[in-house]
PyMOL Python script that loads the backbone (N, CA, C, O; Angstrom):
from pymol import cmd

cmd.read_pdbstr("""\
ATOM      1  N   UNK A   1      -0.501   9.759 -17.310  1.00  0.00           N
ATOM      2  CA  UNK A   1      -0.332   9.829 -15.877  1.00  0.00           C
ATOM      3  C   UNK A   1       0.102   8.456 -15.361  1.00  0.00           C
ATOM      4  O   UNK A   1      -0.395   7.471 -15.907  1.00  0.00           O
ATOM      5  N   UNK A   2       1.099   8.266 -14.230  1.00  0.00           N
ATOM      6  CA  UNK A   2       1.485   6.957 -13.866  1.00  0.00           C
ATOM      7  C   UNK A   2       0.793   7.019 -12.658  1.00  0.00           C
ATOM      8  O   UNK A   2       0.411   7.993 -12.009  1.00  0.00           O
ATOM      9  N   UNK A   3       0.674   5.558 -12.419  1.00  0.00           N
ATOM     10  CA  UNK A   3      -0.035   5.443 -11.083  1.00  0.00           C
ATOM     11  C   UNK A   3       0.773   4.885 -10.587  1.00  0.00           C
ATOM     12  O   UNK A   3       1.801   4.608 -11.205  1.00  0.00           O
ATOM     13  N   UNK A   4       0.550   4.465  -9.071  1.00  0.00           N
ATOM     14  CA  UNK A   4       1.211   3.482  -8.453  1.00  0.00           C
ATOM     15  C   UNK A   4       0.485   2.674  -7.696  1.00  0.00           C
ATOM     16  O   UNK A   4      -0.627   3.047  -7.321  1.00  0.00           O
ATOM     17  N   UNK A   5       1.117   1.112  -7.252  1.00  0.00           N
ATOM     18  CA  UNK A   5       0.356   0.454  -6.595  1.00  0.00           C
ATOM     19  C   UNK A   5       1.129   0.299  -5.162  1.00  0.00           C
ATOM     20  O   UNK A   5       2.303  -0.067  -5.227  1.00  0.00           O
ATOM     21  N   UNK A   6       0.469   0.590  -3.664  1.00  0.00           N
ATOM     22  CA  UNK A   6       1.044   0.705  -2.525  1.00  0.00           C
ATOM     23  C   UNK A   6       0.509  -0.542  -1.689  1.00  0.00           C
ATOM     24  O   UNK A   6      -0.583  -1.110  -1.657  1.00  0.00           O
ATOM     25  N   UNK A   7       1.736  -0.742  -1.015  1.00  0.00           N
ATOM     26  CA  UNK A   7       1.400  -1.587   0.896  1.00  0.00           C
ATOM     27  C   UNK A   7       1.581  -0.785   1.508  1.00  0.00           C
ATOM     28  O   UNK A   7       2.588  -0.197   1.114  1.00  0.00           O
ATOM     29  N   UNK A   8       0.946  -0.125   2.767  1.00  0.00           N
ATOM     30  CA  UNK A   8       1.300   0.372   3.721  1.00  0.00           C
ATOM     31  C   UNK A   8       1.076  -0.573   4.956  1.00  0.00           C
ATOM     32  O   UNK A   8       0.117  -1.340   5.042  1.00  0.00           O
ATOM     33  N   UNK A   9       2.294  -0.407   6.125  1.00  0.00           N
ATOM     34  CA  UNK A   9       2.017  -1.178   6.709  1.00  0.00           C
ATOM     35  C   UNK A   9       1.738  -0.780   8.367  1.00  0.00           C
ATOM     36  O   UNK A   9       2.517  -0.026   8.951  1.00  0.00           O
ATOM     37  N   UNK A  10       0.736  -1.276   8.940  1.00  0.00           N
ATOM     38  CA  UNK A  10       0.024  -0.436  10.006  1.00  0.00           C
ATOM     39  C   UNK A  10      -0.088  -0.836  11.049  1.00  0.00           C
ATOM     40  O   UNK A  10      -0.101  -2.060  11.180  1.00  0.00           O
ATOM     41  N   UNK A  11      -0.203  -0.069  12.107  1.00  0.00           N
ATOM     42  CA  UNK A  11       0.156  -0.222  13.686  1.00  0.00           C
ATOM     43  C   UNK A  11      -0.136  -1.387  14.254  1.00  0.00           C
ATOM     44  O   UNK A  11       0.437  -1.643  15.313  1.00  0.00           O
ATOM     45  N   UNK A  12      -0.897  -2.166  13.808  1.00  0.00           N
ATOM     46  CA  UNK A  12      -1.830  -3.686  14.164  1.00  0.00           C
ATOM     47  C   UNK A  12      -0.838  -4.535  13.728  1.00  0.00           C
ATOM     48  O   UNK A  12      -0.754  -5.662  14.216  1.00  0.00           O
ATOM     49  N   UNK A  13      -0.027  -4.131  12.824  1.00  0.00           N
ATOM     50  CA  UNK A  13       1.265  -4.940  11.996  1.00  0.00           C
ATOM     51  C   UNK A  13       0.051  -5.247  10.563  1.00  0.00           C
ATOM     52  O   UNK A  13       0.357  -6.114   9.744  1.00  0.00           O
ATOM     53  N   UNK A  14      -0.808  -4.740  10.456  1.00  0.00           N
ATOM     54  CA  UNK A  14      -1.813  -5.381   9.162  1.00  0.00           C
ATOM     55  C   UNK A  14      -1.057  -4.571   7.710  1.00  0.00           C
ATOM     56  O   UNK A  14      -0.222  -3.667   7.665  1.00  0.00           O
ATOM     57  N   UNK A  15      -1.741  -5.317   6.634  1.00  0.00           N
ATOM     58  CA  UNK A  15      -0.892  -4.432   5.336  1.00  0.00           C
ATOM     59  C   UNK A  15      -2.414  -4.429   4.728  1.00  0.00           C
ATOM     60  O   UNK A  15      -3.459  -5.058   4.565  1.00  0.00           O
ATOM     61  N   UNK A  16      -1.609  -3.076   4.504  1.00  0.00           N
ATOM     62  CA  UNK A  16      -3.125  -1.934   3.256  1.00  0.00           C
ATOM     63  C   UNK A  16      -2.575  -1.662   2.212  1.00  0.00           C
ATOM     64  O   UNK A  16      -1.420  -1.255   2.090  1.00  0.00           O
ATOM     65  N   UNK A  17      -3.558  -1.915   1.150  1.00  0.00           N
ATOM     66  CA  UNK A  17      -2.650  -1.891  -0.266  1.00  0.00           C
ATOM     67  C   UNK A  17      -3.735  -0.818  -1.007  1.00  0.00           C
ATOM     68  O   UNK A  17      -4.931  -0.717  -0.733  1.00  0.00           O
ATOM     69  N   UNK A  18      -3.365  -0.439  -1.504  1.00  0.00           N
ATOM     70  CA  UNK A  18      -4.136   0.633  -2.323  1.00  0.00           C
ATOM     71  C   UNK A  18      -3.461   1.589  -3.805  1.00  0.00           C
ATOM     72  O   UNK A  18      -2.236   1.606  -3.918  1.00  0.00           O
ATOM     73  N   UNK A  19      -4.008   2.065  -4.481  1.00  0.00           N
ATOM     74  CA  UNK A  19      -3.532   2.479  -5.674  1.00  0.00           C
ATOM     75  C   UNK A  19      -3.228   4.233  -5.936  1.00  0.00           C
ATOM     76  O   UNK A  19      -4.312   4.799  -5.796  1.00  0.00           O
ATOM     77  N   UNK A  20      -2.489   4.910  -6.156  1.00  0.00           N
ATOM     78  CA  UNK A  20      -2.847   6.197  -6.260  1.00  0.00           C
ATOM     79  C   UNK A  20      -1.534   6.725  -7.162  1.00  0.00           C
ATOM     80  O   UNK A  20      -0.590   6.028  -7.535  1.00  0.00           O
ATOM     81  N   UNK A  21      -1.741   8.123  -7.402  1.00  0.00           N
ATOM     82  CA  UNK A  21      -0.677   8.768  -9.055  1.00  0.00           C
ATOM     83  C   UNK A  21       0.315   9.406  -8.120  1.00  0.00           C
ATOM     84  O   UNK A  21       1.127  10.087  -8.747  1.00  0.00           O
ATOM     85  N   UNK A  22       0.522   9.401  -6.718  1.00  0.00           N
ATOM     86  CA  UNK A  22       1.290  10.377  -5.559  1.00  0.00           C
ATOM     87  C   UNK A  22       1.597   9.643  -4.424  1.00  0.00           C
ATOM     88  O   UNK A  22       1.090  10.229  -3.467  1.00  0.00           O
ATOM     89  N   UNK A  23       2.445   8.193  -3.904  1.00  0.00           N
ATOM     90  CA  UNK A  23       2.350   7.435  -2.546  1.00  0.00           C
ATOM     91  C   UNK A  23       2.745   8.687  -2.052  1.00  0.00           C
ATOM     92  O   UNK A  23       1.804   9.399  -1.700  1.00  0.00           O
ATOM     93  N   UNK A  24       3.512   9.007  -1.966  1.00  0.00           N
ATOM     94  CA  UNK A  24       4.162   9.995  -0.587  1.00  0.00           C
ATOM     95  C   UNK A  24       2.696  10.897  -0.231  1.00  0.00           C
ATOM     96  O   UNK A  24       2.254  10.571   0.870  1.00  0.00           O
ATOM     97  N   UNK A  25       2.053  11.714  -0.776  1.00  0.00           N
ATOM     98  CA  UNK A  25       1.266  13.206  -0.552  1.00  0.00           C
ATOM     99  C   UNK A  25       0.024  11.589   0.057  1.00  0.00           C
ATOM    100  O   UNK A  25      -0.457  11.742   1.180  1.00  0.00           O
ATOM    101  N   UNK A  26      -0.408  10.097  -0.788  1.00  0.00           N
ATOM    102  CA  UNK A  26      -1.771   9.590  -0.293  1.00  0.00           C
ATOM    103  C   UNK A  26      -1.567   8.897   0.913  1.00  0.00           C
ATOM    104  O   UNK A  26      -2.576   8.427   1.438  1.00  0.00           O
ATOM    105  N   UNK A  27       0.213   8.621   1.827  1.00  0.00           N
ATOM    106  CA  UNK A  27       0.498   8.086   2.921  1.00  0.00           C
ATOM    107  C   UNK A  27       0.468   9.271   3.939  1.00  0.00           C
ATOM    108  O   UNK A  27       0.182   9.078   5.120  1.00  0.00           O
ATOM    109  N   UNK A  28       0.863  10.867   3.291  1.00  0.00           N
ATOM    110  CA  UNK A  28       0.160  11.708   4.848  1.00  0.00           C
ATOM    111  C   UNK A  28      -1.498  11.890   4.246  1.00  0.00           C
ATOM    112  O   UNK A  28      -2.283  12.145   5.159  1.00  0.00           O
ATOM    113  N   UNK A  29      -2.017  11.814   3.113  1.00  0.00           N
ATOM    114  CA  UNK A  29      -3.799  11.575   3.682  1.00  0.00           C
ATOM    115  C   UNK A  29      -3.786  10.810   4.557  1.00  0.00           C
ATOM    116  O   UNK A  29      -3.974  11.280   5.680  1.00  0.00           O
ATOM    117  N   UNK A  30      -3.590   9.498   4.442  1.00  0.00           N
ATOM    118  CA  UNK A  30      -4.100   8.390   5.437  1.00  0.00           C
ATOM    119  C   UNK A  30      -3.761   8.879   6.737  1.00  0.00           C
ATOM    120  O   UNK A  30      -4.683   8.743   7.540  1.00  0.00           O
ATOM    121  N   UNK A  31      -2.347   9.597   7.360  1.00  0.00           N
ATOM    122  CA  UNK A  31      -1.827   9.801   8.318  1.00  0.00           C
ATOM    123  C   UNK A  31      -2.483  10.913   8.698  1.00  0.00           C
ATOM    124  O   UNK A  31      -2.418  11.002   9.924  1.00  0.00           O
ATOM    125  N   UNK A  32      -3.070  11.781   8.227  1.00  0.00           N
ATOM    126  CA  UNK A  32      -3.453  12.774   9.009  1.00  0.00           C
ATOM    127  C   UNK A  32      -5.157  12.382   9.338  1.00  0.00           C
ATOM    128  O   UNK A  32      -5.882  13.074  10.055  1.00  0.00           O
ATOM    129  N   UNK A  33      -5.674  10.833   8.476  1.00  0.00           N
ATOM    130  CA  UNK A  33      -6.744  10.629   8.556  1.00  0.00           C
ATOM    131  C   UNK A  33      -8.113  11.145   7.711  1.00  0.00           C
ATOM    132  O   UNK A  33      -9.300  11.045   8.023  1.00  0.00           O
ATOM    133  N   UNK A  34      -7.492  11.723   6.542  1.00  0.00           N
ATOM    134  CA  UNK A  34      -8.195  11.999   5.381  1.00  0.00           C
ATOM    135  C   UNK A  34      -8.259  10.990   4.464  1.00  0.00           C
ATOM    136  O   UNK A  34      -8.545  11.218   3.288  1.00  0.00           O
ATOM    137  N   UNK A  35      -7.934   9.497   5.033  1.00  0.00           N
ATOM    138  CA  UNK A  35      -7.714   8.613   4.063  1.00  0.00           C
ATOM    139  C   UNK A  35      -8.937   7.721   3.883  1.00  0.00           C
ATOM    140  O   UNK A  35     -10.121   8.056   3.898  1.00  0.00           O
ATOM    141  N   UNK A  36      -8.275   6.231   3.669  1.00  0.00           N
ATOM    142  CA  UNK A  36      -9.451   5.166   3.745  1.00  0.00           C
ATOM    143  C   UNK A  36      -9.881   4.589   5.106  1.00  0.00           C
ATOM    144  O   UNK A  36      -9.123   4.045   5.909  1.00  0.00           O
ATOM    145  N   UNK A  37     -11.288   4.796   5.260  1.00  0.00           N
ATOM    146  CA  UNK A  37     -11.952   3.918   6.674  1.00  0.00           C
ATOM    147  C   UNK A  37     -11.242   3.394   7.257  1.00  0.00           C
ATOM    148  O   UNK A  37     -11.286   3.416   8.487  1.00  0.00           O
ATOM    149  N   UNK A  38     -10.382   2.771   6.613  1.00  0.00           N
ATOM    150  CA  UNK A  38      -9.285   1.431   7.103  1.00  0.00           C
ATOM    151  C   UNK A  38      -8.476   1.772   8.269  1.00  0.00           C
ATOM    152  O   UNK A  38      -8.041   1.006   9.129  1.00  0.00           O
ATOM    153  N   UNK A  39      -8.337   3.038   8.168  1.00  0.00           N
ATOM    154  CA  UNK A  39      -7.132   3.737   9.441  1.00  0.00           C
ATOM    155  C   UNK A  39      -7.695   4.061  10.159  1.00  0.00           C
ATOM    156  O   UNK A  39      -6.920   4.693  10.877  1.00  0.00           O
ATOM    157  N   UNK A  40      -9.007   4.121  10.730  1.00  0.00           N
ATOM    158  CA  UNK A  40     -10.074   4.409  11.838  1.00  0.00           C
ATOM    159  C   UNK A  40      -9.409   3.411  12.783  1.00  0.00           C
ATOM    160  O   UNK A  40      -9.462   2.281  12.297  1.00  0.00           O
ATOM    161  N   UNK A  41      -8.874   3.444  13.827  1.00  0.00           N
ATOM    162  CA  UNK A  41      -8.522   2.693  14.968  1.00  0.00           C
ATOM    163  C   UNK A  41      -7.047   1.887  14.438  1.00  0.00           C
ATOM    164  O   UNK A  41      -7.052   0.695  14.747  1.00  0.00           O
ATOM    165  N   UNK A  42      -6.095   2.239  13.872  1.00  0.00           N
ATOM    166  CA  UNK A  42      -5.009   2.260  13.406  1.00  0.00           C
ATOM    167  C   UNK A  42      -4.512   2.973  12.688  1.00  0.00           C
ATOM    168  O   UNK A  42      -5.164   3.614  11.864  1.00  0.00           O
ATOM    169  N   UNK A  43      -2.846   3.077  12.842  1.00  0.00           N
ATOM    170  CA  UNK A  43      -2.558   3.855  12.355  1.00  0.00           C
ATOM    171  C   UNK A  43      -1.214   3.512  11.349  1.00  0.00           C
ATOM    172  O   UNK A  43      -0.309   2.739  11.664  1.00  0.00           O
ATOM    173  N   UNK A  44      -1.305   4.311   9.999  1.00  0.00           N
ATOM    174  CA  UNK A  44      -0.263   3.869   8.868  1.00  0.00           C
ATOM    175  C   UNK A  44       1.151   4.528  10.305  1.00  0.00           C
ATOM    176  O   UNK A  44       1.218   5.346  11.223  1.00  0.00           O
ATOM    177  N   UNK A  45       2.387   3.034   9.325  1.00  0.00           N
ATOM    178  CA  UNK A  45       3.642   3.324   9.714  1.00  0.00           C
ATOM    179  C   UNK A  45       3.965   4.029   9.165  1.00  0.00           C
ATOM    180  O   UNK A  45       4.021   5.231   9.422  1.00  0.00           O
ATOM    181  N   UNK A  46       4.493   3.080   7.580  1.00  0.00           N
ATOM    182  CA  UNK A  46       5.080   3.271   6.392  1.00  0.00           C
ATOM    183  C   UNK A  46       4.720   2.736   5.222  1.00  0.00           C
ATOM    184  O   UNK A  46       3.886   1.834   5.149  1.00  0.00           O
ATOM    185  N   UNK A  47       5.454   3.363   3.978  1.00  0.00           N
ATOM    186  CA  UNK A  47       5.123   2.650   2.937  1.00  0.00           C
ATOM    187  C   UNK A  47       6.137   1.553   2.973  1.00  0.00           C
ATOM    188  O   UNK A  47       7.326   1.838   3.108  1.00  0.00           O
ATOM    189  N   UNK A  48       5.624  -0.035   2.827  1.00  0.00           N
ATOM    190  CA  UNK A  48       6.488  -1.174   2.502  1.00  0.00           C
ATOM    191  C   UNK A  48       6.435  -1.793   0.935  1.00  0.00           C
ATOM    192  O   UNK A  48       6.872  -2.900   0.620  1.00  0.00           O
ATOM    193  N   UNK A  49       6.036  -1.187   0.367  1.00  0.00           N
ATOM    194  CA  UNK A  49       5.962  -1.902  -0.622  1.00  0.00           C
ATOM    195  C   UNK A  49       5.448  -0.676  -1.871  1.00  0.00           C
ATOM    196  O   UNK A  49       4.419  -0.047  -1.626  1.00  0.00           O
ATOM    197  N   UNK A  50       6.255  -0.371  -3.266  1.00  0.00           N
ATOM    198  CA  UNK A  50       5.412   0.321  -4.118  1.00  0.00           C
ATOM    199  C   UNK A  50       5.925  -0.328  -5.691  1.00  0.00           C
ATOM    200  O   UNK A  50       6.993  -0.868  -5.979  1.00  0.00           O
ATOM    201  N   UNK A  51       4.818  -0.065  -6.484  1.00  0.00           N
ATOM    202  CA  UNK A  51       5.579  -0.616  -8.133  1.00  0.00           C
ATOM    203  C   UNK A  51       4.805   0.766  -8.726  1.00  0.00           C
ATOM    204  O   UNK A  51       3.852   1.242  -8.108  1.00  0.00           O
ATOM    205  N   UNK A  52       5.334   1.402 -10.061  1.00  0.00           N
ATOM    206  CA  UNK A  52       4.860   2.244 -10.606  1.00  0.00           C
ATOM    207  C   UNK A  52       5.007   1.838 -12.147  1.00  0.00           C
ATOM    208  O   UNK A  52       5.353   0.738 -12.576  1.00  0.00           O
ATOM    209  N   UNK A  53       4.643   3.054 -12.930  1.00  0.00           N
ATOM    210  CA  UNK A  53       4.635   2.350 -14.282  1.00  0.00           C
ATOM    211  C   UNK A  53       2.998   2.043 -14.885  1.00  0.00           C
ATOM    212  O   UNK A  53       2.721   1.772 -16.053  1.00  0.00           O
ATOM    213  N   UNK A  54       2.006   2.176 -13.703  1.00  0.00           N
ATOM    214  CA  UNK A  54       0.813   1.688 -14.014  1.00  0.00           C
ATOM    215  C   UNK A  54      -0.270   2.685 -14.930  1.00  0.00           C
ATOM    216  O   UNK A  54      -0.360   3.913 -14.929  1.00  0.00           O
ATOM    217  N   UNK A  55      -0.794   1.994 -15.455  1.00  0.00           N
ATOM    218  CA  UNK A  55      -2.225   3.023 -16.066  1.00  0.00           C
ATOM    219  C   UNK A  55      -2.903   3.051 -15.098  1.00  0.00           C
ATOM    220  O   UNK A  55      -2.427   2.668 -14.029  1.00  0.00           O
ATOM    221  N   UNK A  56      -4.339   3.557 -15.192  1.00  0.00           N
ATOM    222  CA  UNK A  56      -5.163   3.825 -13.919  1.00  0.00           C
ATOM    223  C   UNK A  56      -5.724   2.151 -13.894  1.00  0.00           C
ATOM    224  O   UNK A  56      -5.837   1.550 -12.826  1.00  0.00           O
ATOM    225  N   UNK A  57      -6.080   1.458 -15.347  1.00  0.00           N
ATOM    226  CA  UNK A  57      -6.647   0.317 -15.309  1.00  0.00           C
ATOM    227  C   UNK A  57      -5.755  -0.900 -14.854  1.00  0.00           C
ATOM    228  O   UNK A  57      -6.397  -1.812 -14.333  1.00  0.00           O
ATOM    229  N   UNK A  58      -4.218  -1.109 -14.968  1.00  0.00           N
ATOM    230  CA  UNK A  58      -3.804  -1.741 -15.022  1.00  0.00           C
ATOM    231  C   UNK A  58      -3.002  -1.599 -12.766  1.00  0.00           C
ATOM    232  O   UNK A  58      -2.262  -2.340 -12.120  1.00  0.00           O
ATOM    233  N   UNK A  59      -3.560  -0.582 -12.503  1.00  0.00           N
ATOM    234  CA  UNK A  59      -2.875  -0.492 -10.944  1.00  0.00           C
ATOM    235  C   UNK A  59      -4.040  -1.027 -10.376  1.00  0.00           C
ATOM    236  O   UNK A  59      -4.036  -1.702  -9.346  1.00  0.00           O
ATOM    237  N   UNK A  60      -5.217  -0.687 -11.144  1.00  0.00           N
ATOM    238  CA  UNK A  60      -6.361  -1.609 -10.401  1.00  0.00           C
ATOM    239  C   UNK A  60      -6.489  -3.000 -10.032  1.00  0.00           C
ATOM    240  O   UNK A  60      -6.882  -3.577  -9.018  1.00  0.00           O
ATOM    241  N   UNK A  61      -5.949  -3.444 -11.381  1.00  0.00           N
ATOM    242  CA  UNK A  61      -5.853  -4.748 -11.620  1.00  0.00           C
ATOM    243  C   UNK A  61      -4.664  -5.531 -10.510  1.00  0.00           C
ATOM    244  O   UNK A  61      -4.563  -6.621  -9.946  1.00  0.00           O
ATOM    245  N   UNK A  62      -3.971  -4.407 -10.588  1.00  0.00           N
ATOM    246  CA  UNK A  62      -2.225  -5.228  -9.595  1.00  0.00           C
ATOM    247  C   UNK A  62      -2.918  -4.985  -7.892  1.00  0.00           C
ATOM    248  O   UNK A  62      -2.495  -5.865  -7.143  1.00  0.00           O
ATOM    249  N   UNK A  63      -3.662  -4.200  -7.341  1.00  0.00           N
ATOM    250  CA  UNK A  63      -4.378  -3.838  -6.347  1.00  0.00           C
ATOM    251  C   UNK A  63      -5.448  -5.482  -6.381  1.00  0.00           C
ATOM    252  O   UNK A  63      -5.163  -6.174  -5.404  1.00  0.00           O
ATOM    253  N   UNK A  64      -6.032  -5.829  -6.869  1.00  0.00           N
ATOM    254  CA  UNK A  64      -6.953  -6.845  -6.348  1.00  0.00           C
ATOM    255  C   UNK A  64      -5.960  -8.018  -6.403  1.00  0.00           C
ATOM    256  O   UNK A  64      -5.887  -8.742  -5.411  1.00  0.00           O
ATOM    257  N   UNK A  65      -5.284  -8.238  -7.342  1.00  0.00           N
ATOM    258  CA  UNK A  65      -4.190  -8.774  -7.384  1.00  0.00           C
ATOM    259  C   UNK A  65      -3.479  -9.414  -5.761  1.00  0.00           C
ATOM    260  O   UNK A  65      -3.747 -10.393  -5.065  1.00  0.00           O
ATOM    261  N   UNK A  66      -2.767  -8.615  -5.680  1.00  0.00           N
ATOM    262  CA  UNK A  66      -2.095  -8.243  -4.400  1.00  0.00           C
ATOM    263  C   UNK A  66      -2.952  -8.092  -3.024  1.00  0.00           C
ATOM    264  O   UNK A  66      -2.407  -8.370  -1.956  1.00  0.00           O
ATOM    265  N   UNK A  67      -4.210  -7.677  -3.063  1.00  0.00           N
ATOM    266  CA  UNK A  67      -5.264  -8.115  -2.101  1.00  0.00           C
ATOM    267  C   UNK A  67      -5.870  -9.263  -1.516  1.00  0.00           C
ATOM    268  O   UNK A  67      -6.276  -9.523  -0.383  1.00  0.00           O
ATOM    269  N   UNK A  68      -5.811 -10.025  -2.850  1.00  0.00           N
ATOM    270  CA  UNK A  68      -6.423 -11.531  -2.506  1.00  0.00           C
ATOM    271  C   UNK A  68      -4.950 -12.333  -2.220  1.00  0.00           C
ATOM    272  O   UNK A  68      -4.912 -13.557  -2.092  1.00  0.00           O
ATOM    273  N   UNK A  69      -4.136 -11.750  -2.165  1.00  0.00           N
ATOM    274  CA  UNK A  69      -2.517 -12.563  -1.529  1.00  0.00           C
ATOM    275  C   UNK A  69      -2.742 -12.693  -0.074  1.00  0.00           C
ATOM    276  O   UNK A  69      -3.345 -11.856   0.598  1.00  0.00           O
ATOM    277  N   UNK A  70      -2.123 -14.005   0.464  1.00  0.00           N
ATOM    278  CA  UNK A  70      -2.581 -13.586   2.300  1.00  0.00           C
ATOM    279  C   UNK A  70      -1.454 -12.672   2.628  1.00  0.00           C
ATOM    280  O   UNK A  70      -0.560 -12.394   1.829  1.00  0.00           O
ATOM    281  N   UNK A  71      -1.546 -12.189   3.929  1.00  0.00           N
ATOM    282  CA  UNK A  71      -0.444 -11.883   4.868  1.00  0.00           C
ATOM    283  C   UNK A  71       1.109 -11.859   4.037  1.00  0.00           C
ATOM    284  O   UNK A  71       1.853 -11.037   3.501  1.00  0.00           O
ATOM    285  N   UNK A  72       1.053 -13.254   4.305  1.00  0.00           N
ATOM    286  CA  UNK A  72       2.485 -13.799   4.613  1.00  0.00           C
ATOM    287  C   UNK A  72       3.391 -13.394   3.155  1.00  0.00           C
ATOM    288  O   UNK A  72       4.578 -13.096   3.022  1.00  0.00           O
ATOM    289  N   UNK A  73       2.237 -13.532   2.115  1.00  0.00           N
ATOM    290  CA  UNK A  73       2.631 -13.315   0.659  1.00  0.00           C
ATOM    291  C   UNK A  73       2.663 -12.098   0.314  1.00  0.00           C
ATOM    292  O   UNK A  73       3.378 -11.721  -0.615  1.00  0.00           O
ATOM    293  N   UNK A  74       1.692 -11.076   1.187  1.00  0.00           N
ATOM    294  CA  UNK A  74       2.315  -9.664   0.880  1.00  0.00           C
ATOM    295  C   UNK A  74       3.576  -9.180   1.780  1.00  0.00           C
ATOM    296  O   UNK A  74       4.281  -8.175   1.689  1.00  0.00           O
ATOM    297  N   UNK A  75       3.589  -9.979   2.443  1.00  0.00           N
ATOM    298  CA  UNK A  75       5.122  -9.599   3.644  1.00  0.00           C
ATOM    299  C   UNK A  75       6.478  -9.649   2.802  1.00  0.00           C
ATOM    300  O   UNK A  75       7.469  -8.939   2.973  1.00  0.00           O
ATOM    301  N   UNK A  76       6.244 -10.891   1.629  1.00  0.00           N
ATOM    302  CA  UNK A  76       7.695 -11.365   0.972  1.00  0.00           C
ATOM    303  C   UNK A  76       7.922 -11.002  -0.398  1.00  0.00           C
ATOM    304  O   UNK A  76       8.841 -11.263  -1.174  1.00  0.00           O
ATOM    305  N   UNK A  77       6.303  -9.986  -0.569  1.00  0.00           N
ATOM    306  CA  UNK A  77       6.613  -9.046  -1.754  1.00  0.00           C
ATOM    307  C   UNK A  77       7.515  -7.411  -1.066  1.00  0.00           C
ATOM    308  O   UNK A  77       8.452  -6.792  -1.571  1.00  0.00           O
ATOM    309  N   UNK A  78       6.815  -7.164   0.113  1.00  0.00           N
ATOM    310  CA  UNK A  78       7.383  -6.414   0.796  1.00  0.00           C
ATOM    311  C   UNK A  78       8.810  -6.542   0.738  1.00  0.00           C
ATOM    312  O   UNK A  78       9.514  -5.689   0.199  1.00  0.00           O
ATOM    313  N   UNK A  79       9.284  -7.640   1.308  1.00  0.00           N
ATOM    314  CA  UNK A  79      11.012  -8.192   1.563  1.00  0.00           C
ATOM    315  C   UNK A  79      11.416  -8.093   0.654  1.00  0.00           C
ATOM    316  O   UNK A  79      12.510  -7.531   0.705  1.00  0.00           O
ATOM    317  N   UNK A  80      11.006  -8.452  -0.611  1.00  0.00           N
ATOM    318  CA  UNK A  80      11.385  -8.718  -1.925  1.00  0.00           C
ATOM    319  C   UNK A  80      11.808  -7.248  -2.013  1.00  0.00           C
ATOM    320  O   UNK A  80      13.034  -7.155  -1.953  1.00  0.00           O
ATOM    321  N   UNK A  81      11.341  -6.369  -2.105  1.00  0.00           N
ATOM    322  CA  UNK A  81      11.537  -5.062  -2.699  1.00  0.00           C
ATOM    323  C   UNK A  81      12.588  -4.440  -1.990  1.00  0.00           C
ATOM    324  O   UNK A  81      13.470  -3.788  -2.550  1.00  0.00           O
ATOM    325  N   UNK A  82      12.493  -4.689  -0.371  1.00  0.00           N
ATOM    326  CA  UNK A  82      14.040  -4.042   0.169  1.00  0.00           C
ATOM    327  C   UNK A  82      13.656  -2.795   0.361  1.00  0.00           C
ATOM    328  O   UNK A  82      14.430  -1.874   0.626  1.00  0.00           O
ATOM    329  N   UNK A  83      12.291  -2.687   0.223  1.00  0.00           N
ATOM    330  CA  UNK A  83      12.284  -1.498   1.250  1.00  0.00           C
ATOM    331  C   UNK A  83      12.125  -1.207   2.646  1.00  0.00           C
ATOM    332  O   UNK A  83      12.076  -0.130   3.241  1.00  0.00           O
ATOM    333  N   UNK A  84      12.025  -2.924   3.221  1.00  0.00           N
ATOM    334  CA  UNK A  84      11.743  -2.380   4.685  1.00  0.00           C
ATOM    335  C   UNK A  84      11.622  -3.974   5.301  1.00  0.00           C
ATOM    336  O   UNK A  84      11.314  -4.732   4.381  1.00  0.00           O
ATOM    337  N   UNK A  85      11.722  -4.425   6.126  1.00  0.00           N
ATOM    338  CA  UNK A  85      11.732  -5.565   7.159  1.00  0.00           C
ATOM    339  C   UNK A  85      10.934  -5.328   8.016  1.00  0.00           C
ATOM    340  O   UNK A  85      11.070  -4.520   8.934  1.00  0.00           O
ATOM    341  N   UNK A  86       9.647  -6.299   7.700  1.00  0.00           N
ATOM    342  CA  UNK A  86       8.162  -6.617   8.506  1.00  0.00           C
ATOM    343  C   UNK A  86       8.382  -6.493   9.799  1.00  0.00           C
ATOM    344  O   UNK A  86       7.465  -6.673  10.601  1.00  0.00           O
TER     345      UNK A  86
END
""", "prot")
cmd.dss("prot")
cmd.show_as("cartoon", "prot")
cmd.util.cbc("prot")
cmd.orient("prot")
């Protein structure tokens, strides 16, 4: 099974990163609010950022990874990828 590792980026302008085997089907959980706590008083845009290819252990690993990055450093992994302008 491949996983993937996600940014989504959210109405506050904040970025949520999280791991899952489906971005598209776990960005309408979050959107319809079946997701993580995190979207309680915000709301997901889009996905800005995804890498796939992962085991379940190794998307974990790119998830804390990419968590302890500030802001600014997940913004220019974002840019980097070309999927979308912060």
């Amino acid at each position: 099974m491949i996983w993937y590792v996600y940014i989504i980026l959210c109405s506050d302008r904040s970025l949520y990163t999280g791991i899952t085997t489906d971005p598209d089907r776990r960005f309408r959980q979050h959107a319809a609010g079946n997701g993580a706590k995190y979207f309680r008083g915000r709301k997901p845009l889009r996905i800005v950022y995804q890498e796939g290819d992962h085991t379940r252990s190794s998307a974990g690993c790119r998830e804390l990874q990419i968590k302890k990055m500030t802001p600014d450093g997940k913004a220019a992994l974002a840019a980097d990828a070309n999927l979308s302008t912060l």
